[in-house]
C-alpha positions in Angstrom: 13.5 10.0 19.2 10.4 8.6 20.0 8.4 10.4 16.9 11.3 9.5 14.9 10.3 5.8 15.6 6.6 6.2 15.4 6.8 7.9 11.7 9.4 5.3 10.7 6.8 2.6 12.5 3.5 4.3 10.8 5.9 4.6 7.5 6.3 0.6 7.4 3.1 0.0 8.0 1.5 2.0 5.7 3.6 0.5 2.8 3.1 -2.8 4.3 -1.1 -2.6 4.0 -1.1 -0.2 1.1 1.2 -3.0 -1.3 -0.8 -6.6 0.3 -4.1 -4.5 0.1 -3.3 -2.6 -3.3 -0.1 -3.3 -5.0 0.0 0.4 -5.1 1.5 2.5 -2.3 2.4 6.5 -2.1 5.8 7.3 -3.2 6.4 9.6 -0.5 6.6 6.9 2.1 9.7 6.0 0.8 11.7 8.9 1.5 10.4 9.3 4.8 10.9 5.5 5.8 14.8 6.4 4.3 15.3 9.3 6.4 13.9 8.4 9.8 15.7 5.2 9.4 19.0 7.2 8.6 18.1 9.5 11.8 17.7 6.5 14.4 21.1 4.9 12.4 23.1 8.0 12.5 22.3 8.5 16.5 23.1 4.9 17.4 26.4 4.9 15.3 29.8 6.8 14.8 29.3 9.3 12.0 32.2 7.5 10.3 30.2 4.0 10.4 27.5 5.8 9.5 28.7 7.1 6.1 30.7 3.9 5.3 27.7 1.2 6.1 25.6 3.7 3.7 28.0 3.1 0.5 28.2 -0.4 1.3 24.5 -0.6 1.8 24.3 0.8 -1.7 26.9 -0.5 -3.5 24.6 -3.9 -2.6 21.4 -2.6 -3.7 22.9 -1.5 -7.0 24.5 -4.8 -7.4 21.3 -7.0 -7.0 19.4 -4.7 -9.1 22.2 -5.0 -12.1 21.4 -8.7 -11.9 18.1 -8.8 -11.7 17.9 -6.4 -15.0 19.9 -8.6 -16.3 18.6 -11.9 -15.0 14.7 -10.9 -16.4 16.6 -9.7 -20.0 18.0 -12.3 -20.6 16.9 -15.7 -18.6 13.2 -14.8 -18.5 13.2 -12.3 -21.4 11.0 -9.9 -19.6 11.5 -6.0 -19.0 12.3 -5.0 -15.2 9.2 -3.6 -14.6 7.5 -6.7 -15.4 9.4 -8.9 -13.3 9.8 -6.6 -9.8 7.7 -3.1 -9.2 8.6 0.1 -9.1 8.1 0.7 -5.2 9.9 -2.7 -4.7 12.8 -1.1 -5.7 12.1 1.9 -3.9 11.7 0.3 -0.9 15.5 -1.4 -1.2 16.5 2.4 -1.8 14.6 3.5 1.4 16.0 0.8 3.8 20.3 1.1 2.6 20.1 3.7 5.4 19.0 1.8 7.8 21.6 -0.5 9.5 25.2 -1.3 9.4 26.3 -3.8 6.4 26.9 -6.6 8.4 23.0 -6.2 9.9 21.7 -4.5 6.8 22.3 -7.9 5.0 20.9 -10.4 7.3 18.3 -8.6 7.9 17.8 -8.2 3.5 18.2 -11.5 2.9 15.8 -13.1 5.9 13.2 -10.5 4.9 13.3 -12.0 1.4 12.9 -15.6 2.8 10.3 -14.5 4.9 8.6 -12.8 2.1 9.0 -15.9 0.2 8.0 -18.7 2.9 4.3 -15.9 3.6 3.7 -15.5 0.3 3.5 -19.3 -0.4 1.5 -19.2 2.9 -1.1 -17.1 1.5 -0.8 -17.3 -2.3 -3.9 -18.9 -2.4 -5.8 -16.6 -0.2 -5.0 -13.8 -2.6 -6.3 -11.9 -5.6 -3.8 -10.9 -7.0 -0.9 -13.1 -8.9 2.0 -10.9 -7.8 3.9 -10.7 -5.1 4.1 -7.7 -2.6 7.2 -8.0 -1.9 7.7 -4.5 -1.0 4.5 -5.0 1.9 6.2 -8.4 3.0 9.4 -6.5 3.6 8.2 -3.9 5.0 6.2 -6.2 7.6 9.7 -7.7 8.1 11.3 -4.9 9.0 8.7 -3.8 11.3 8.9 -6.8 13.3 12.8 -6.4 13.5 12.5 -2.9 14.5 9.8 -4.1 17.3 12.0 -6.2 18.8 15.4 -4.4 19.1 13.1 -1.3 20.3 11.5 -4.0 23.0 14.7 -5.1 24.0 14.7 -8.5 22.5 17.4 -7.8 20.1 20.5 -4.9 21.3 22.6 -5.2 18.3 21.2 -4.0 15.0 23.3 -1.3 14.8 26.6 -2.8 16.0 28.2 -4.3 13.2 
């Protein structure tokens, strides 16, 4: 298990420096981030869990990104790739496998406020006017794995 965690570790990270430094990062870190987070899930839960928390996981992602196609169409009359990036949405496909609902979507939605409350941080430090969302995240998640792996957290894959 422990290379599982260092690729899925090294994954993050290179996602997380390749989208602050470049806005561009490879798409095969995806996959990989979405598999060794499914391994680590799958061995920490009932294969049951596992399968159902997946769907749910998904059936979430879908939904969001249905609205926010619809949301940029219509409120801010842009197309989808101009209001969130390819490897943003990528990244949302990459992490449904990696927790149970219940943690899958607190840890989603304080990953976006944390991407929001750094990115008004350091808005001003930066080059570029968009927002890596999918290098914020990414740094999110890392942190969260970092802990439950240090023993600060022991329930991310409970509920």
């Amino acid at each position: 298990m422990i290379v599982i965690k260092l690729i899925l570790i090294s994954c993050i990270g290179l996602i997380s420096y390749q989208d602050i430094k470049d806005r561009q990062v490879y798409w095969f870190l995806y996959p990989i981030l979405g598999i060794s987070s499914a391994i680590l899930f799958y061995n920490s839960t009932l294969p049951e869990l596992f399968f159902v928390s997946i769907g749910m996981n998904l059936l979430f992602v879908l939904t969001l990104i249905i609205i926010l196609i619809v949301y940029a169409k219509m409120k801010l009359k842009m197309k989808i790739n101009e209001a969130i990036g390819l490897g943003d949405i990528l990244l949302f496909f990459g992490l449904v496998f990696s927790f149970s609902t219940l943690s899958f979507l607190v840890l989603f939605v304080f990953s976006l406020l944390f991407s929001l409350i750094l990115h008004l941080i350091v808005k001003k430090y930066s080059k570029w006017p968009s927002v890596p969302l999918a290098g914020y995240i990414s740094l999110f998640y890392g942190i969260a794995y970092a802990l439950h792996w240090s023993g600060f957290t022991n329930s991310l894959y409970a509920y």
